[in-house]
C-alpha positions as CSV (number, residue, x, y, z in Angstrom):
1,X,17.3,6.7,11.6
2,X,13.5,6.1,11.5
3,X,13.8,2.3,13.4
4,X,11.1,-0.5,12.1
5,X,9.2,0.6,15.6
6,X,8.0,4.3,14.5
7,X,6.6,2.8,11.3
8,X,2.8,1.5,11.3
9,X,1.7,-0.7,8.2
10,X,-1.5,-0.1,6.8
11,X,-3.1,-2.9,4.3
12,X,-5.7,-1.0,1.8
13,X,-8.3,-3.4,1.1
14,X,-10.8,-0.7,1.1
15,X,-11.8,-1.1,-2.5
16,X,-14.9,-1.9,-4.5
17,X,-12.6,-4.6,-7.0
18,X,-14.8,-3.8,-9.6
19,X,-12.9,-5.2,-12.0
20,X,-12.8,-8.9,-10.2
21,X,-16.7,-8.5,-11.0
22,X,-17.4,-6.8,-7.3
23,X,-15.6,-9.6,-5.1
24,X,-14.1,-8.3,-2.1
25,X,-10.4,-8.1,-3.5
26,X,-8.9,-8.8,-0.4
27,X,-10.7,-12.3,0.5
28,X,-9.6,-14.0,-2.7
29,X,-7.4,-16.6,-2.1
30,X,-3.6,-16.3,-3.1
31,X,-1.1,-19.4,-1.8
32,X,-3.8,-21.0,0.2
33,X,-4.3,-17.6,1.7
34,X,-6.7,-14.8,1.4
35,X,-5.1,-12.4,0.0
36,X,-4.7,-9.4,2.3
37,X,-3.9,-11.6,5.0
38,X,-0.4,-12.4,2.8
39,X,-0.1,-8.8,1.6
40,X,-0.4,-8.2,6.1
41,X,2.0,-11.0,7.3
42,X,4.7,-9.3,4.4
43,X,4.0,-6.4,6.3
44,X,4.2,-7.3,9.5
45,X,7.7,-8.1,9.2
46,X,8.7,-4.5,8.3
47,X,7.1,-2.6,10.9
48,X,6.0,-1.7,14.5
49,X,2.4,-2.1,14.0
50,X,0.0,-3.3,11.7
51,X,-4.1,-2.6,10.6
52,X,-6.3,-2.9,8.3
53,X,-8.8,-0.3,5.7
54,X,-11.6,-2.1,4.8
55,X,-15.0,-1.4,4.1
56,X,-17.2,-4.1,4.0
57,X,-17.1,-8.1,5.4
58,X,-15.4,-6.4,8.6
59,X,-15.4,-9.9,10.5
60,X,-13.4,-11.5,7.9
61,X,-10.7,-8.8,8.2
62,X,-10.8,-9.1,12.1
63,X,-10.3,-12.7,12.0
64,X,-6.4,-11.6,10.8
65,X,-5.7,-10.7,14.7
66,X,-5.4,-6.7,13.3
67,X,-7.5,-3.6,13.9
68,X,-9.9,-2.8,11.0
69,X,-10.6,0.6,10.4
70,X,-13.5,1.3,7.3
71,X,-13.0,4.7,5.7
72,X,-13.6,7.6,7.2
73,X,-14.6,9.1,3.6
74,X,-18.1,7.7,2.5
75,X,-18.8,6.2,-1.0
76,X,-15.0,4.9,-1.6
77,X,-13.5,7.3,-2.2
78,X,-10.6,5.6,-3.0
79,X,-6.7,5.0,-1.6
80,X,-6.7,8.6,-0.6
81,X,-9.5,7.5,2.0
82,X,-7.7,4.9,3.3
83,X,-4.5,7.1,3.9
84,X,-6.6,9.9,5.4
85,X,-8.2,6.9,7.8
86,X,-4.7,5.2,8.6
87,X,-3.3,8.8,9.3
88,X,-6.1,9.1,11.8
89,X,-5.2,6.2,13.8
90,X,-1.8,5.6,13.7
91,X,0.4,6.1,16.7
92,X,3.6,6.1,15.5
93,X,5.3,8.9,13.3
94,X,5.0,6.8,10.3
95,X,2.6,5.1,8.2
96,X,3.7,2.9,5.4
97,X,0.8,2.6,3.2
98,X,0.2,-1.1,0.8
99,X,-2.5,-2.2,-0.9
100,X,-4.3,-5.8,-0.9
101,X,-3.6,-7.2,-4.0
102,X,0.1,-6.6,-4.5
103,X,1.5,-9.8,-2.6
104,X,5.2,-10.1,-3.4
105,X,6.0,-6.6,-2.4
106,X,9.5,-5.8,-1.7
107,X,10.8,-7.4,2.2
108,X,12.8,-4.4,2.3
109,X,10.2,-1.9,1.5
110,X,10.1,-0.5,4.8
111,X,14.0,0.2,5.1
112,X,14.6,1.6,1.6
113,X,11.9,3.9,2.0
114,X,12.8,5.4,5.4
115,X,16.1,5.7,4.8
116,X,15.2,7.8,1.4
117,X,13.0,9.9,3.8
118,X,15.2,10.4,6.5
119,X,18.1,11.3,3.5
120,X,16.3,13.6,2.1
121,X,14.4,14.8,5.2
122,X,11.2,14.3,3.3
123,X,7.1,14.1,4.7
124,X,6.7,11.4,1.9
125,X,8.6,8.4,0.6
126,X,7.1,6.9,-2.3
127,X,8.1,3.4,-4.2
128,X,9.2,3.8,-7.7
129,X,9.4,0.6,-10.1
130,X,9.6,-0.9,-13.7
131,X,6.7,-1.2,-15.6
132,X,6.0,-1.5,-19.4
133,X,4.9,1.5,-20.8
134,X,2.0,-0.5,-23.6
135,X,4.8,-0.2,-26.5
136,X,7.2,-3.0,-25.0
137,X,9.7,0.2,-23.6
138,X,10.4,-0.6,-19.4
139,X,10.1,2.8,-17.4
140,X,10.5,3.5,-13.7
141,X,7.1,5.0,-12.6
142,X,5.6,6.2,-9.2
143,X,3.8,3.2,-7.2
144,X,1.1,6.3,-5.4
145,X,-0.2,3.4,-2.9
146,X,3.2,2.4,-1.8
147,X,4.2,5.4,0.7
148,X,5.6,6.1,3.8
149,X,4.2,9.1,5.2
150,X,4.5,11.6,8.2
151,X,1.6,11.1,10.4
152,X,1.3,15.0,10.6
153,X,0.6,15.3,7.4
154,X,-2.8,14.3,8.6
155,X,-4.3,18.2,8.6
156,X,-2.8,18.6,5.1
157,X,-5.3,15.5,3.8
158,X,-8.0,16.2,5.4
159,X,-8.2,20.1,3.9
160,X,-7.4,18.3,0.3
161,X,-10.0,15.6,0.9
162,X,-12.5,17.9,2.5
163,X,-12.0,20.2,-0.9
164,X,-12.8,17.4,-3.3
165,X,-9.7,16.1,-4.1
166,X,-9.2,12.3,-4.6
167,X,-6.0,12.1,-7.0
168,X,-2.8,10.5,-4.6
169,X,-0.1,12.4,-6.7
170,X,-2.0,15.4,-6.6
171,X,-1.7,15.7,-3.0
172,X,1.6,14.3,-2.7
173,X,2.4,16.7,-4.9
174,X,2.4,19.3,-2.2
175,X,4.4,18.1,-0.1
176,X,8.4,16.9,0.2
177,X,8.4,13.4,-2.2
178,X,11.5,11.0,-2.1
179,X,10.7,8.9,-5.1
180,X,12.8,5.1,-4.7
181,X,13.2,3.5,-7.6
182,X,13.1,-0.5,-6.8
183,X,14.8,-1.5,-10.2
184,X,18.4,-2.5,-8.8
185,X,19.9,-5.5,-9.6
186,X,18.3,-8.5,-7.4
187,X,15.2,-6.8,-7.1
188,X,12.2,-8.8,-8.0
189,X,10.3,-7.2,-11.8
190,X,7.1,-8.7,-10.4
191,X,7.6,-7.5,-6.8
192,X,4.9,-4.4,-7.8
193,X,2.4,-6.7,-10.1
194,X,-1.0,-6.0,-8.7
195,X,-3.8,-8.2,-9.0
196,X,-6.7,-6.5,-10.9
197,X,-8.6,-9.4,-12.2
198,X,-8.9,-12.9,-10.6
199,X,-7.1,-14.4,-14.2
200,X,-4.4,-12.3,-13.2
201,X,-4.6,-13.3,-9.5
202,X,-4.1,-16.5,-10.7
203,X,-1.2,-15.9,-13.1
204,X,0.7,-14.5,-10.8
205,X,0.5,-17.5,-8.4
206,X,1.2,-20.1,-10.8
207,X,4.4,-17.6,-12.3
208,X,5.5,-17.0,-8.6
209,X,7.9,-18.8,-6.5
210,X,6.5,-19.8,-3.3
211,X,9.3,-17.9,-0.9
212,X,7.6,-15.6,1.6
C-alpha cells in the first residue's frame, strides 16, 4: 500500500487568475481564510508533506508555515509548470497535485487515489468527477490538476515541457492513467467546483456548509 507518509501535497497557486481580473487567486478570502491556505490545511490532512507553487506575493504564501516553490518554467506556463516544479522537490515517491481554488476537495482524495494506483500499478492517478456537460446532461470527466503522480516521472516532464508542450492530458497521456471517478453515493457534487471568478468564489461559500 502507498501509506499517507510517501505522498507529498502540492497546492497550485501558481496562476495568473486572469479571470478574477488579475488578483492573486490564492489570497482571496474563502471562510475567513485565504483561500490556498484552506485548499493546504485540506491537504495537510492527507499527506506526508505539504508545499506550495506560487509565483508572485511569495511572503504571503510563506506566512502558511509551508515551502514556496515559484515555477521553474518562466511566463506561466501553466499547471504543467507547477507539476514539473513540485516533481523537482518532492522527497517522497508521490506527489498529489491540487489547485488553489478548489476548497472542498474530497478528504479522501489521497486514499482513493493511491489505492487506484497501487491496483492498477499505475505512474498516474487522476480524479474523475460529475460535471454538466452545457446541455443539462451530468458526465464523469477527468479533473487533469487533481493527480497523484510518481516522482520519477520527473525526466518524462521535463523532455515534454522542454519540447513545448503545456497540455496536462497530453502528457498524461503517455504514461499509465488510473482514472477515479468520485461520483459514488455520499460523495459531495460540489466537492470539484473551482473558483474562477470572485462571484463564483462567493457562491460557493454562501451554498457551502461550513464542515472542514
Amino acid at each position: 500500500m502507498i501509506a499517507q507518509q510517501d505522498i507529498t501535497g502540492l497546492v497550485l497557486a501558481g496562476g495568473r487568475g486572469s479571470r478574477m481580473g488579475g488578483v492573486d487567486k490564492g489570497l482571496q478570502n474563502f471562510r475567513g481564510l485565504p483561500l490556498a491556505l484552506h485548499t493546504l490545511m485540506r491537504l495537510q490532512m492527507q499527506t506526508g508533506n505539504v508545499m506550495v507553487n506560487a509565483n508572485r506575493n511569495l511572503a504571503a504564501y510563506e506566512a502558511f508555515g509551508a515551502p514556496v516553490w515559484p515555477d521553474v518554467l518562466a511566463d506561466y506556463a501553466g499547471p504543467l509548470a507547477g507539476f514539473l516544479t513540485g516533481l523537482e522537490r518532492c522527497e517522497t515517491q508521490w506527489l498529489l497535485t491540487v489547485p488553489c481554488d478548489t476548497p472542498l476537495f474530497p478528504l479522501d482524495l489521497a486514499q482513493r487515489l493511491a489505492a487506484a494506483a497501487e491496483a492498477q500499478g499505475a505512474e498516474i492517478a487522476m480524479a474523475a468527477a460529475p460535471e454538466d456537460d452545457g446541455q443539462g446532461h451530468i458526465q464523469v470527466r477527468p479533473q487533469p490538476v487533481f493527480c497523484l503522480l510518481r516522482v520519477d516521472l520527473l525526466e518524462s516532464l521535463v523532455a515534454f515541457t522542454q519540447a513545448g508542450g503545456r497540455k496536462i492530458d497530453a502528457w498524461t497521456a503517455r504514461h499509465r492513467c488510473a482514472m477515479v471517478p468520485f461520483d459514488q453515493p455520499g460523495d459531495d457534487p460540489q466537492a470539484f467546483f473551482n473558483a474562477n471568478t470572485l462571484a463564483e468564489l462567493q457562491a460557493l461559500e454562501s451554498a457551502s456548509p461550513s464542515q472542514p
